[in-house]
C-alpha positions as YAML, in Angstrom:
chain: A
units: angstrom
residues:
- id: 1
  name: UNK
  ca: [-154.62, 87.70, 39.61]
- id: 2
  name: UNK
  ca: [-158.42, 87.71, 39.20]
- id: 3
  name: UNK
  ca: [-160.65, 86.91, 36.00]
- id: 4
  name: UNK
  ca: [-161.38, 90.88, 36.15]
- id: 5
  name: UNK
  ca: [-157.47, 92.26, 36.84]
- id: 6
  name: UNK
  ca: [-156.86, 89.69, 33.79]
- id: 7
  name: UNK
  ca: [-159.66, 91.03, 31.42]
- id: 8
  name: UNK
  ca: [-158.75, 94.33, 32.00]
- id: 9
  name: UNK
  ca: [-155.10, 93.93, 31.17]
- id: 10
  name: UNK
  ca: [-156.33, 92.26, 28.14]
- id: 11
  name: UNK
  ca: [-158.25, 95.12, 27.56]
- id: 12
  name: UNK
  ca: [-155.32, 97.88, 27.78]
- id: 13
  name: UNK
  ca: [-152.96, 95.48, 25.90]
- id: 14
  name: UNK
  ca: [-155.33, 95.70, 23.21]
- id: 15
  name: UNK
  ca: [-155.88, 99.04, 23.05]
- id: 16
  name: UNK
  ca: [-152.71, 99.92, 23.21]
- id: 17
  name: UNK
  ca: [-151.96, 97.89, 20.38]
- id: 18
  name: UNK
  ca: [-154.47, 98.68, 18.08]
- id: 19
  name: UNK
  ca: [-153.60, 102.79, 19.09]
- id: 20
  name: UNK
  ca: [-150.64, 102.39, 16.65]
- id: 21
  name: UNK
  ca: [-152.77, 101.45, 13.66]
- id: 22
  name: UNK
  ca: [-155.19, 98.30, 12.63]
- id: 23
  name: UNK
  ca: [-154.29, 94.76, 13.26]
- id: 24
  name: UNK
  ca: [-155.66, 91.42, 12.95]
- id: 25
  name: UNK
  ca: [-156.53, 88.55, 15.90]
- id: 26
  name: UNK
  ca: [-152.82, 87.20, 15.11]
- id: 27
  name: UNK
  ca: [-150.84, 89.96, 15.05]
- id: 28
  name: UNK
  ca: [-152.41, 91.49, 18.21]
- id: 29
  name: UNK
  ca: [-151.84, 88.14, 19.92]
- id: 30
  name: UNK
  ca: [-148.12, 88.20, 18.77]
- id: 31
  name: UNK
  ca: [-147.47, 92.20, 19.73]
- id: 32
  name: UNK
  ca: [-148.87, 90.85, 23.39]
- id: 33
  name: UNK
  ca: [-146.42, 88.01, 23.96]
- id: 34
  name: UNK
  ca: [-143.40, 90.61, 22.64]
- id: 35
  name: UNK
  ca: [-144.88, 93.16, 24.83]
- id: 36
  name: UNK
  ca: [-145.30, 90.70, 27.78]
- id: 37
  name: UNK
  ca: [-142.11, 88.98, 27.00]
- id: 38
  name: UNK
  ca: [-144.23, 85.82, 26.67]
- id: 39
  name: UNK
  ca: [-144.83, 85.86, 29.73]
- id: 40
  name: UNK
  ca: [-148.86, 86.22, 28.71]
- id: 41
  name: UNK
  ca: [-149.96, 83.87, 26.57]
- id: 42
  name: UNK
  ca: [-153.60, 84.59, 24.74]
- id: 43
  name: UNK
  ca: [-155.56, 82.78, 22.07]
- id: 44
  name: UNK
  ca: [-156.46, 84.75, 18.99]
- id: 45
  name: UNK
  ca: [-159.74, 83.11, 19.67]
- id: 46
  name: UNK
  ca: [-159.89, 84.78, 22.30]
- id: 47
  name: UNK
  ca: [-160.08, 88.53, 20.58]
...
């Protein structure tokens, strides 16, 4: 998968996420590896 197809996954993930109400770097990071059945693995850092 490229660095783009990645970011932009990233990108919906989040969205998605934050759609159902506000949430901090940790929580969004946890809802992604449920969602993803940690399968995607990204550092709170990261957001």
């Amino acid at each position: 998968m490229s660095r783009e197809m990645r970011q932009r996954t990233l990108n919906m993930l989040v969205f998605q996420i934050l759609a159902l109400g506000p949430m901090h770097g940790w929580g969004i990071t946890q809802r992604i590896e449920q969602i993803a059945e940690s399968v995607l693995r990204v550092n709170q850092g990261l957001l």
